[in-house]
C-alpha positions as CSV (number, residue, x, y, z in Angstrom):
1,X,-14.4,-11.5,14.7
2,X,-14.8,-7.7,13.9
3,X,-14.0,-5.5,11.2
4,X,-13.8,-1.9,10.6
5,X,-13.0,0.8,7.8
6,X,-10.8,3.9,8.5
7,X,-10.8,6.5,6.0
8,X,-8.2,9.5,6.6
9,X,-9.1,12.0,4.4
10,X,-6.6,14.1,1.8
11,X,-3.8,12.5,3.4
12,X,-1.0,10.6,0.9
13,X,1.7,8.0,1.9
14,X,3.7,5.9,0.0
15,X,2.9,2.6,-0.3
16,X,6.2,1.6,1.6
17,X,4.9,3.7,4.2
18,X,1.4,2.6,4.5
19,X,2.8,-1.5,4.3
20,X,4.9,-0.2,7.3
21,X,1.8,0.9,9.0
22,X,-0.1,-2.6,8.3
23,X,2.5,-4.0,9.4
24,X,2.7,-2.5,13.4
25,X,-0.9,-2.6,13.4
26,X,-1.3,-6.5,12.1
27,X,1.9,-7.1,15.2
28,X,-0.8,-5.6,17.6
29,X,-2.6,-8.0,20.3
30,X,-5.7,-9.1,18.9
31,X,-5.4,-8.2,15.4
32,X,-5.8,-10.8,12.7
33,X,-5.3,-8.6,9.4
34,X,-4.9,-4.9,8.9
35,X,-4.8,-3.2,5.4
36,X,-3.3,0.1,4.4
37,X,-3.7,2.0,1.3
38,X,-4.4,5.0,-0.9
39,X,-7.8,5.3,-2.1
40,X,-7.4,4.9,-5.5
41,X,-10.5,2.6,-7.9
42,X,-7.9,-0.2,-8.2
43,X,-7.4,-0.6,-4.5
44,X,-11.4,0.0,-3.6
45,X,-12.5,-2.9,-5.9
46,X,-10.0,-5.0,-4.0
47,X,-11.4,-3.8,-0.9
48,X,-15.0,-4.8,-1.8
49,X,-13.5,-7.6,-2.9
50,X,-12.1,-8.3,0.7
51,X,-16.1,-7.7,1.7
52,X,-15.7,-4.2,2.2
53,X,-19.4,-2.5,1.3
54,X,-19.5,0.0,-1.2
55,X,-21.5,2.5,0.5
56,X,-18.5,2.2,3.1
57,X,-15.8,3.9,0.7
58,X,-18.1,5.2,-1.7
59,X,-16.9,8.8,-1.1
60,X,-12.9,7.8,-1.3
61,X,-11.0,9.4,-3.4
62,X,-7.0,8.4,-4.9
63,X,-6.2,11.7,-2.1
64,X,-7.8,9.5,0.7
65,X,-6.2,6.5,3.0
66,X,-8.2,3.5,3.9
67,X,-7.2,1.3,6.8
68,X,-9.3,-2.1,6.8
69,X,-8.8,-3.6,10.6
70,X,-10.0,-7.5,11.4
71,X,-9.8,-8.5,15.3
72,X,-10.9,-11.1,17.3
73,X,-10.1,-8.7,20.7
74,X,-8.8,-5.4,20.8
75,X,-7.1,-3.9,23.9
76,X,-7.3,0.1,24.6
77,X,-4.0,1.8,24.4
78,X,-3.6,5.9,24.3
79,X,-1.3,5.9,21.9
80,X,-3.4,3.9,19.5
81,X,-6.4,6.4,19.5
82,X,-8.5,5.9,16.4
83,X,-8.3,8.3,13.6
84,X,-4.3,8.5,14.8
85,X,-2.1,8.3,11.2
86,X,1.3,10.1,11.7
87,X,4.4,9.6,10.0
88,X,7.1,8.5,12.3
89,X,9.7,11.2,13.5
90,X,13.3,10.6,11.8
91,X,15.7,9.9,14.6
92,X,19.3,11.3,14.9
């Protein structure tokens, strides 16, 4: 099993948003858990708690989003490119 760290830096969600998000990742082939949030002190001590390294988020700030991926396999797909973090369009 893998894991991996994401930071997107000076970008804010809302926590609705960013549950959405770990939610459609963790649905994804392959994935066992995927984590979501702001970068705030609260939410980095539960990541190190989660095994996270310090020196990993060391530079996030409350302005930054962390994604925290665990996989056993993950299959390439283009629209899944890393570093990709977009709200979705509204449709009407």
């Amino acid at each position: 099993m893998s894991t991996g760290i994401k930071i997107k830096k000076n970008s804010y969600f809302d926590s609705v948003f960013l549950m959405q998000v770990a939610k459609g990742i963790s649905n994804e082939p392959g994935i066992d858990q995927a984590i979501a949030l702001m970068g705030t002190e609260n939410n980095k001590t539960l990541l190190i708690k989660m095994g996270v390294k310090e020196k990993e988020i060391d530079s996030v700030s409350s302005n930054d989003v962390v994604i925290k991926l665990t996989w056993r396999s993950f299959p390439y797909r283009e629209d899944m490119q890393p570093g990709r973090l977009e709200k979705p369009s509204k449709k009407v």
